[in-house]
N, C-alpha and C positions, 0 to 999 in steps of 0.2 A: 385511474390515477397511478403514475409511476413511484415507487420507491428506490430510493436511492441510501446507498450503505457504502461506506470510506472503510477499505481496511488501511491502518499504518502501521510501520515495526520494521523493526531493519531488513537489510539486503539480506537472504535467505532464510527468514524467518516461516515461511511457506503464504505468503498473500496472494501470489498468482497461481500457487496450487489450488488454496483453498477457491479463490475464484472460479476456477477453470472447473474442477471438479459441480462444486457449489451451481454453476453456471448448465452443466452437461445432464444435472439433475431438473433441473425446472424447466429445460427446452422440452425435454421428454413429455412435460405434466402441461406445456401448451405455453407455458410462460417465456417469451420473448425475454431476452436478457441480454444486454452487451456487458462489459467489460472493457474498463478504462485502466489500461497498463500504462505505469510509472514510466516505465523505460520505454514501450512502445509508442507512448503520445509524446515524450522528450524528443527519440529520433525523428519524431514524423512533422510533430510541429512547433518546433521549441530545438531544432538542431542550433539554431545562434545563442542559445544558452549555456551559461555554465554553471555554478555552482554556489557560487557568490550568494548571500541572504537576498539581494537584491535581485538574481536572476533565479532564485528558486520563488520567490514571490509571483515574478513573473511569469514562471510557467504554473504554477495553479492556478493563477487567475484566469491563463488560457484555457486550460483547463478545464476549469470551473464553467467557464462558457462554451464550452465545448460539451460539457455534460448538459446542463440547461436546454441548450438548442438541441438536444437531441432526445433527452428524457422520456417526451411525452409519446418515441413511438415504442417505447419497452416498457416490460410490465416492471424490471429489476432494474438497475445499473450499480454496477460495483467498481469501483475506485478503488484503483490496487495501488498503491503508491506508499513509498517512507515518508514522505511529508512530515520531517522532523521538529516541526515546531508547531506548538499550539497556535501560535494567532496564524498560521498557515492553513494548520487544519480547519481551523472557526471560519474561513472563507467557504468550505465545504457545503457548514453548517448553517451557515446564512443565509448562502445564494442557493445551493441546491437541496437544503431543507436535506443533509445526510447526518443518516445516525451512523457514528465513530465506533469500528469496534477495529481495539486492538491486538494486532496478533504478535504474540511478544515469542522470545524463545530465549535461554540463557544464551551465553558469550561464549561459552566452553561447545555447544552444541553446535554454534555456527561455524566454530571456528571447523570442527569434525564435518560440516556439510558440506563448507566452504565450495561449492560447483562453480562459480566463476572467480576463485583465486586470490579474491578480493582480500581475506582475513589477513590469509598467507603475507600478502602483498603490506599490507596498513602498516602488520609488525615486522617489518623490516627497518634496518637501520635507517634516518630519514637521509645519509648521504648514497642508500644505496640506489642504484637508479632504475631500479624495480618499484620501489616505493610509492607506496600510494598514500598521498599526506591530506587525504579530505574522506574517508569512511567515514558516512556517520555508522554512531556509537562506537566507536575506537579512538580516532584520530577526529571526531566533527560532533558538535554537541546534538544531542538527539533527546529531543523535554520528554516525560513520561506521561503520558496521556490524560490529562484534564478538560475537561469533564468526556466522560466513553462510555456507550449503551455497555460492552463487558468487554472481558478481556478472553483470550481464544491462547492458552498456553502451547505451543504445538512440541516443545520438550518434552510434555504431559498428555498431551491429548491425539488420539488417531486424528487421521484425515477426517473419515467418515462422522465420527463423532461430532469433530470440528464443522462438519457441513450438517448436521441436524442441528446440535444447537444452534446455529444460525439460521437455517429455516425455522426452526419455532420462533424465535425471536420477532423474525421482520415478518412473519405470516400468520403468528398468533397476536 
């Protein structure tokens, strides 16, 4: 039987690190694993999408079935995505029975990792025409995780740390 585990937290919080890493770890020990990237499954099928509550709805529910019909041939799957709202996330939880861990990191941190520009970009003037006026947690409301197996602080915590407490979690 497959498990299945949602990370959510903002744009550069480290969800696809920790996945990948996380991921690179249990191909080793025999365990088949995919990884369901936010931005990877938006471009690939969910490109008529935009941003709207109504078209982020839309793509986790694709999503969501996208994970379902594929689950039972991995021993893992991980859901890397911001998926900013709770009754977003509860679609996870529902349909593909995933336990919610969040991977959070302060504002001050991100704004310093900032690797796609995005920070930089949010706080800019909104007449400037660089301006990116939908970041969540900046400029786009982003709920704080109710109800979440834990929370994964990566301001605080290594990588590696971050990917053992995660293996004990969903394998003990």
């Amino acid at each position: 039987m497959s498990k299945v585990i949602q990370f959510t937290g903002l744009s550069g919080a480290g969800k696809t690190t920790i996945a990948t890493a996380l991921a690179k770890e249990l191909i080793v020990t025999g365990l088949k694993t995919l990884i369901v990237d936010g931005d990877e499954f938006r471009s690939k099928y969910a490109p008529d999408l935009g941003f709207s509550n109504a078209d982020r709805l839309e793509n986790i529910n694709r999503m969501a079935n996208f994970v379902n019909a594929n689950k039972d041939s991995y021993s893992l799957v991980i859901i890397s995505a911001i998926n900013p709202f709770n009754e977003t996330r509860a679609i996870f939880t529902e349909k593909c029975q995933a336990q919610l861990i969040y991977i959070k990191c302060n504002l001050d941190t991100l704004v310093e990792r900032d690797t796609k520009g995005l920070y930089r970009r949010a706080m800019l003037p909104p007449n400037h025409p660089e301006h990116l006026a939908n970041l969540t947690g900046v400029n786009q409301n982003f709920d704080e995780p109710a109800p979440h197996t834990f929370t994964i602080d990566t301001s605080e915590i290594s990588l590696q740390n971050a990917v053992e407490k995660i293996k004990n979690s969903i394998f003990n």
